[in-house]
N, C-alpha and C positions, 0 to 999 in steps of 0.2 A: 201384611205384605206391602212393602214400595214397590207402587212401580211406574216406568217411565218408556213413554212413546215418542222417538225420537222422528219424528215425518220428515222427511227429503225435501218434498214439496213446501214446506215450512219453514223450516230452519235455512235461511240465506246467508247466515255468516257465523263465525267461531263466538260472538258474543250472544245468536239467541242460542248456540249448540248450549251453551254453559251455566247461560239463566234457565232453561229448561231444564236443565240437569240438578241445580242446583235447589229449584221449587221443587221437580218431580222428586228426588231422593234427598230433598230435607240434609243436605251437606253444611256444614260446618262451616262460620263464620271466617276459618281460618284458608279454606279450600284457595286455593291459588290462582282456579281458574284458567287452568293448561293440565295439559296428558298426564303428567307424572302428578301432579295435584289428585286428578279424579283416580288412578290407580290409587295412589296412598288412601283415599275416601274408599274406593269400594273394597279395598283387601282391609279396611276397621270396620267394616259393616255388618252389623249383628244380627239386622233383619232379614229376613227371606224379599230378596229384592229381581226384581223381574225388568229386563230392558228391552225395549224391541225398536226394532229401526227398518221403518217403514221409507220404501222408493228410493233404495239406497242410490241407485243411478244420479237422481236430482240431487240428492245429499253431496255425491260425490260431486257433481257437475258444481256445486256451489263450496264445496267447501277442499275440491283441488284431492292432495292426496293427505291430507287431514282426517277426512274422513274414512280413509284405509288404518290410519293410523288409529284413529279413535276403535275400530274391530276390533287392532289386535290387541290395545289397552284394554278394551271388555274381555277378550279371549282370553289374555293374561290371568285378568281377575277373578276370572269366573276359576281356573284352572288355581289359582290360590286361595278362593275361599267359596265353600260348594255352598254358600247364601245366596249366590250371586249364580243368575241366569240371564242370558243372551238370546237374541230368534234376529237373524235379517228377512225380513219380506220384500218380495218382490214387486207386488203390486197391491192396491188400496183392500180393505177386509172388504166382503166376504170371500174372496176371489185368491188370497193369498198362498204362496208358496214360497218353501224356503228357500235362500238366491246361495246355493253351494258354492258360487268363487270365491266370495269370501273366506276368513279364517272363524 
């Protein structure tokens, strides 16, 4: 199983969003490195792949409405290929709950 932890608190701009994404889920030399890029990647993905995105708040705060966008890219995928699962958290683990504004 891939899988990949996306932290709020972390991630300060669209180029670590991508390199994380790109080390965590092992993406393809050809990956473009933008939204439609990482849909194309996760609706060819063969493995059971797991994404969670922790402190979305921060995420968002950092990365504007990119980060709403990036969701519904995951939401999409996940709804085109059932390899592919999502979780947003609210707050740091152990302590976490799922943040339902989100898609």
């Amino acid at each position: 199983m891939l899988t990949c932890t996306l932290d709020g608190n972390s991630i300060m701009d669209r180029r670590t969003l991508h390199d994380t994404l790109t080390a965590s889920l092992q993406l393809p030399d050809w990956y473009g490195r933008n939204l439609d890029a990482l849909y194309d990647c996760l609706t060819d993905l063969q493995e059971e792949t797991e994404i969670r995105i922790l402190n979305p708040d921060a995420l968002e705060a950092n990365l504007g409405s990119y980060a709403r966008s990036l969701v519904g890219v995951l939401h999409r995928a996940s709804s085109e290929n059932s390899r592919i699962k999502y979780i947003v958290l609210q707050n740091e683990p152990p302590h976490c709950k799922q943040w339902d504004i989100w898609p």
